[in-house]
C-alpha positions in Angstrom: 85.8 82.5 168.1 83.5 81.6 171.1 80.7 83.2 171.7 78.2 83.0 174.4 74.6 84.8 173.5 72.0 85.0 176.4 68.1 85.9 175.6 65.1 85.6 177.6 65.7 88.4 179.7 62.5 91.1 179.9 60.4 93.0 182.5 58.1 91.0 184.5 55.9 91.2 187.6 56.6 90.1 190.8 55.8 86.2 191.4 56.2 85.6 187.4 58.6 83.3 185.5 61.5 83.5 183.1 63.4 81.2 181.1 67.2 82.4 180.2 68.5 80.7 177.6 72.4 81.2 176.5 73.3 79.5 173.2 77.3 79.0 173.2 79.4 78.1 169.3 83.6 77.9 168.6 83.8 75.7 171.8 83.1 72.3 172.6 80.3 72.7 174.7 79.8 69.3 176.3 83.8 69.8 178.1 82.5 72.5 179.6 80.7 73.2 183.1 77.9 76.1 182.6 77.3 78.7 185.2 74.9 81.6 185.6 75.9 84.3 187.2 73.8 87.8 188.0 75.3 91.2 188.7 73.3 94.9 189.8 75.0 97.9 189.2 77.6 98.8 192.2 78.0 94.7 193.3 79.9 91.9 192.4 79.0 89.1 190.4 77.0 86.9 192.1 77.1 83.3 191.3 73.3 81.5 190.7 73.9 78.2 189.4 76.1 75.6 187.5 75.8 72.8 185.7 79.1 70.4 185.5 79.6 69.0 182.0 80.0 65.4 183.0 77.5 64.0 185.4 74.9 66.6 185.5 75.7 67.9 189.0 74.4 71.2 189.7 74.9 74.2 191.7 72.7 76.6 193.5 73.5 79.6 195.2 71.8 79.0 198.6 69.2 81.9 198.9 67.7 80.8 195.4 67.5 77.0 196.0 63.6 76.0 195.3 63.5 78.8 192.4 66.0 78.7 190.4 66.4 75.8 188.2 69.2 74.6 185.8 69.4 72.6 182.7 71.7 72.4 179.6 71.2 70.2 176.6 74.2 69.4 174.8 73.1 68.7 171.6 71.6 72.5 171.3 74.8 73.8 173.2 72.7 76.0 175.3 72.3 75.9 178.7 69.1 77.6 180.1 68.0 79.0 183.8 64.3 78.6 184.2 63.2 81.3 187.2 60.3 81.1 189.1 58.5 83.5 191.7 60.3 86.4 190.5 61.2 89.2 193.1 61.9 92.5 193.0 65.6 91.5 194.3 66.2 89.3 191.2 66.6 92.6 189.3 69.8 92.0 187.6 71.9 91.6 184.5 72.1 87.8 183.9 75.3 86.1 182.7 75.9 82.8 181.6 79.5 81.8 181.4 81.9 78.5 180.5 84.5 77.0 182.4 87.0 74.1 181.8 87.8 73.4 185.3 87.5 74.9 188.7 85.3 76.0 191.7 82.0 76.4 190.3 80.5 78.7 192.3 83.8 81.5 191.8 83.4 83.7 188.3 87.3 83.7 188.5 87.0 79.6 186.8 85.5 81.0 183.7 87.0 81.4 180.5 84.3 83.0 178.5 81.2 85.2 179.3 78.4 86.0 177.6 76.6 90.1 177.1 74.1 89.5 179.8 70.2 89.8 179.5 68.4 92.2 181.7 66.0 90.9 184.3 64.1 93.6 185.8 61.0 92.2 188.2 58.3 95.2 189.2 56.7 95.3 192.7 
């Protein structure tokens, strides 16, 4: 059974940092390309970042280039998303999620999701 737990997740003031971690087990995690994805109640999932399982090439949603930032370590199976300057817009329900192939950046390529964590950024 694969699960994907996320943690990290709090409430924090604007201009602050986080550090989402999501620990994945029943999947080979080094086949598969990591993404983060955040959603807020009444939106679609948003894609934030990605991390491709074989070269370390990574993904970034434009309008959070320079604050987000990706990494994954294999032999921990976890992939974390370290956020910086937080803003009240970040306010979200973080996802991390595992794909075997496709686009990246579309929430349609992943197999498995995790619960979410709760990001919530006060003015």
């Amino acid at each position: 059974q694969v699960q994907l737990v996320e943690s990290g997740g709090g409430l924090v003031q604007a201009g602050g940092s986080l550090r989402l971690s999501c620990v994945a087990s029943g999947l080979t995690f080094s086949r598969y390309n990591m993404g983060w994805f955040r959603q807020v109640p009444g939106k679609e999932r948003e894609f934030v970042s990605s991390f491709a399982r074989n070269g370390g090439h990574t993904n970034y949603a434009d309008s959070l280039k320079g604050r987000f930032a990706i990494s994954r370590d294999n032999a921990k199976n976890t992939v974390y998303l370290q956020i910086n300057n937080l803003r009240a817009e970040d306010t979200a329900v973080y996802y991390c999620a595992a794909a075997i192939e496709g686009p990246p950046v579309m929430a349609r390529s992943y197999d498995y999701w995790g619960q979410g964590t709760q990001v919530t950024v006060s003015s």
